[in-house]
PAKOLTOR-945330 format. One record per residue (C-alpha): x, y, z. Coordinates in steps of 0.001 Angstrom, whole numbers, padded with zeros to 6 digits. Example, Ala and Ser with C-alpha at 12.3 -4.5 7.8 and 13.67 -1.06 7.14 Angstrom:
BEGIN
        c1        c2        c3
    012300   -004500    007800
    013670   -001060    007140
END
This chain:
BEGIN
        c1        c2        c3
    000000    000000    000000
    001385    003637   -000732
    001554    006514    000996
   -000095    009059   -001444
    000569    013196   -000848
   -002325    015097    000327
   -001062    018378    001415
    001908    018354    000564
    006856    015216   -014526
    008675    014134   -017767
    010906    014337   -021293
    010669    017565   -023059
    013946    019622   -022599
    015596    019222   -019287
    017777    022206   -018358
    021160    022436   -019806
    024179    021809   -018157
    025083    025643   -018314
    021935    026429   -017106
    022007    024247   -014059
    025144    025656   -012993
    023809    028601   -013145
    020742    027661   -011155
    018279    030049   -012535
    016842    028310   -015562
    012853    027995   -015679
    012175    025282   -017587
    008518    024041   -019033
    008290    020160   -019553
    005952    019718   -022393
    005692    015488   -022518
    005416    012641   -020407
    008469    010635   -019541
    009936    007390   -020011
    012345    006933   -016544
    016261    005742   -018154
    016811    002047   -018706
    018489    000676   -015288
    020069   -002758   -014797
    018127   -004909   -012722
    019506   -006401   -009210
    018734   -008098   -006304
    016023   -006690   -004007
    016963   -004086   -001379
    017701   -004949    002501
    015241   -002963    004531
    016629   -001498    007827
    015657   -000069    010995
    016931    002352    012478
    015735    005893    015136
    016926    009085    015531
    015994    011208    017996
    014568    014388    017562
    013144    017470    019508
    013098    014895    022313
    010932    012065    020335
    012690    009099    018848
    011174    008497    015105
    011748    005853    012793
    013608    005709    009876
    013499    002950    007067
    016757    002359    005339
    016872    001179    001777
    020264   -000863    000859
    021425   -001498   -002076
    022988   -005002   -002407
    026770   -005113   -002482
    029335   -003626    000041
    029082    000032   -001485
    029977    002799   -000805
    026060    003934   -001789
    024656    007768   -002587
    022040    008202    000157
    018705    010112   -000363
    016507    010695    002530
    013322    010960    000891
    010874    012514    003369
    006166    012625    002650
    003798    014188    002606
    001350    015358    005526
   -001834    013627    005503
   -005080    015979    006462
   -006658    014025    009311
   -004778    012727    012289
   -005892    009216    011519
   -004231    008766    007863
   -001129    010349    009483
   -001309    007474    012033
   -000962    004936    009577
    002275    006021    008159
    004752    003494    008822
    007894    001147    006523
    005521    001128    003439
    005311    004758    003406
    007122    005554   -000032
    008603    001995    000041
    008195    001816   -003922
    010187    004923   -004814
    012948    003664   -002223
    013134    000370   -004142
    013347    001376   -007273
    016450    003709   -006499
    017807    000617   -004223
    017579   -001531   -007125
    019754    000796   -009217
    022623    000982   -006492
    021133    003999   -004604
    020636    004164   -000815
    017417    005830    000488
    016201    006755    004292
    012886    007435    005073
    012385    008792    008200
    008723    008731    009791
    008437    012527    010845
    007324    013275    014628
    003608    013333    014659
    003408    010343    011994
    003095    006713    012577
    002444    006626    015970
    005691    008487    016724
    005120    011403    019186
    003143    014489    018847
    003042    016890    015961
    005705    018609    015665
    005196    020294    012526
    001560    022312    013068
    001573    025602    011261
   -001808    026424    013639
   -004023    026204    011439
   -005385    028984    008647
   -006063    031365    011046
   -001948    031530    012367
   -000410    029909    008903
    003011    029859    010547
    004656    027975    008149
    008024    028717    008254
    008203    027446    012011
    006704    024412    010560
    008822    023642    008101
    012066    024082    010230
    010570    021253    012689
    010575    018950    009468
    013818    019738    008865
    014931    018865    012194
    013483    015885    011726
    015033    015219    008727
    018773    016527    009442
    018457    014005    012472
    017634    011416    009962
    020290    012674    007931
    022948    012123    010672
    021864    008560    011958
    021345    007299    007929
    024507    008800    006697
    026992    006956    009710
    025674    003202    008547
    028017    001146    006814
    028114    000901    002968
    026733    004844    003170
    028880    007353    000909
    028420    010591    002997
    030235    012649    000464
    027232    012150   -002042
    023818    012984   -000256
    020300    014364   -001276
    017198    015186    000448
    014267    014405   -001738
    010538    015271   -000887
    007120    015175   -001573
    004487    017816   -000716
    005195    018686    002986
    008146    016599    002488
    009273    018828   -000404
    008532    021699    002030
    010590    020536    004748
    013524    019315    002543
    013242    022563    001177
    013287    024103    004411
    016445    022063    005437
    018446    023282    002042
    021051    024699    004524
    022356    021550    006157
    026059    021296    005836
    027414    018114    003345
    024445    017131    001356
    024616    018067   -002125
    021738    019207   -003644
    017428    019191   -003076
    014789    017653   -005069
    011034    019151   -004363
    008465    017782   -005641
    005057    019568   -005267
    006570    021242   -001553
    004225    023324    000187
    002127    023604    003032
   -001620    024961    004133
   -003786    023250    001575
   -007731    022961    002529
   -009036    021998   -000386
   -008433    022120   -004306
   -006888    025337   -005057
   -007231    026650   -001821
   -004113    027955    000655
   -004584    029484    003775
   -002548    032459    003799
   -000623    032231    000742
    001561    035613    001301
    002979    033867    004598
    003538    030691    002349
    005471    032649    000089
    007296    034289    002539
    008787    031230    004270
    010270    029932    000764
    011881    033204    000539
    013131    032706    004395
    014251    029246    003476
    016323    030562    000795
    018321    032796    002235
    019900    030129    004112
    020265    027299    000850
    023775    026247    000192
    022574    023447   -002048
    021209    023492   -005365
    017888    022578   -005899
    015483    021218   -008287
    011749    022286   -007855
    008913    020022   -009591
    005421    020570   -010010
    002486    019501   -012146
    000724    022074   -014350
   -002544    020719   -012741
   -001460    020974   -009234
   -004571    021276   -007232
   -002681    021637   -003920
   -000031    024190   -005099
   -001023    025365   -008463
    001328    026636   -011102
    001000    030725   -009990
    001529    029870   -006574
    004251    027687   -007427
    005959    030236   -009369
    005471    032673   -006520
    007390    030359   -003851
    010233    029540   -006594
    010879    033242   -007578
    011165    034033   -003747
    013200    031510   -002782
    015526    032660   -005447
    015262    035940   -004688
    016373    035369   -001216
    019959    033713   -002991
    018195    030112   -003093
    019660    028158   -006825
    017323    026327   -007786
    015750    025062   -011350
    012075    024791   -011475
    010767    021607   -014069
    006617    022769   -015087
    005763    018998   -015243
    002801    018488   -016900
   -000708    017806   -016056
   -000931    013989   -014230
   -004375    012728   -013747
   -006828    014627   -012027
   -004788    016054   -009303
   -000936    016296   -010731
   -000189    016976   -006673
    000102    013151   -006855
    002405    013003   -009324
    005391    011999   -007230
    003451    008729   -007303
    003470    008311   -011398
    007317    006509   -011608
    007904    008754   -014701
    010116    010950   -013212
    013745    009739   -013152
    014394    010705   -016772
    014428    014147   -015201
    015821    013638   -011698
    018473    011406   -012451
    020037    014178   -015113
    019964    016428   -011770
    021518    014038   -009573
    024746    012716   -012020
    025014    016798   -012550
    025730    017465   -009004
    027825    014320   -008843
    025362    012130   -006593
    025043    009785   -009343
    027824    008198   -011855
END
């Protein structure tokens, strides 16, 4: 069973190599993907492991390739469920299919099980609701989460710290985003990141949204690439725009791929497995991959 986004693309040109150095480069993805042929290999090794954070220990599910390594790692973080009860249920299936497919290729990935998820302690990350929308406080206590994730995932044997990526989906995305200034990893994938959705097309307080993307990047050392669907319905293509240009603004580098429309709701289009063609280019670019 997957984990699918709820608050939280892909051939057409990708960015060129002199524009990603440059890390301004607005790109618009005009047709599905095909993800790059991979060899095939033995299934990953699953393993658990905690890290504590803000005093609550949380889980994190380590993806291993097979072989002695040294492995990339990418601690690929979700989304943020609506109710209390689907956030309950997250657990070691949560994004266990994107974790497998980049084990498979020779990739290590950690998936830690923020506070407030699963079971493990309260909820850390509350932005209080529409009325407060104080998301940038939020999205710093994912990134705690995440750096502690970070530091437990990247100390395991068969782990090549030197070559590290945080990867996220919706509130993930946010929170990676969020934790762009942690010393040693190389680079940031978003995909749809964001926080304060109530419904399609509707964000509490998007000027404070906004705002903490610009806050968040003027404290990004690591490039980033930004992702999302032309038929967002969580984080629409204006908004998105909005949050990229200030984050930018602010001294964030960053290269934002207009995927295009997935299904009804492209939010969920971290779930689609077309995305590597465009991810992967990224990730040998900043020297994660080989």
């Amino acid at each position: 069973m997957r984990e699918k986004a709820t608050e939280n693309g892909m051939t057409g040109k990708f960015a060129s190599p002199a524009w990603l150095a440059s890390g301004i480069f607005l790109a618009s993805v005009l047709a599905p993907a095909h993800a790059a042929p991979r060899a095939a290999s033995a299934p990953a090794e699953v393993i658990t492991l905690k890290a504590a954070s803000g005093g609550t220990e949380i889980p994190i599910y380590l993806h291993m390739p097979a072989g002695a390594g040294p492995f990339p790692l990418l601690v690929m973080s979700h989304g943020s469920p609506r109710d209390a009860e689907r956030r309950s249920r997250l657990g070691s299936q949560t994004l266990s299919a994107q974790a497998e497919d980049y084990a498979r290729s020779g990739v290590a990935v950690a998936v830690p099980i923020r506070r407030g998820y699963g079971g493990s302690g309260p909820w850390a990350e509350n932005y209080g609701g529409c009325a407060v929308g104080n998301y940038t406080s939020a999205g710093l206590a994912s990134a705690q989460d995440i750096r502690a994730a970070l530091t437990v995932a990247k100390s395991q044997a068969g782990i090549d710290a030197s070559r590290v990526v945080l990867i996220g989906v919706s509130a993930g995305g946010f929170g990676s985003v969020a934790a762009g200034g942690t010393g040693g990893i190389k680079g940031v994938v978003n995909f749809a990141g964001g926080r304060g959705s109530r419904g399609p097309n509707d964000v509490c307080q998007e000027e404070k949204l906004v705002a903490a993307m610009g806050r968040y990047g003027g404290s990004a050392r690591a490039p980033q690439l930004w992702i999302y669907a032309e038929n967002d319905l969580f984080f629409g293509p204006q908004l998105a725009r909005r949050m990229y240009d200030a984050f930018t603004r602010s001294g964030g580098r960053a290269t934002f791929i207009a995927a295009p429309s997935h299904g009804f709701d492209g939010h969920e289009y971290f779930y689609s497995g077309s995305w590597r063609a465009t991810v992967d280019p990224f990730l040998k670019r900043i020297g994660v991959l080989r």
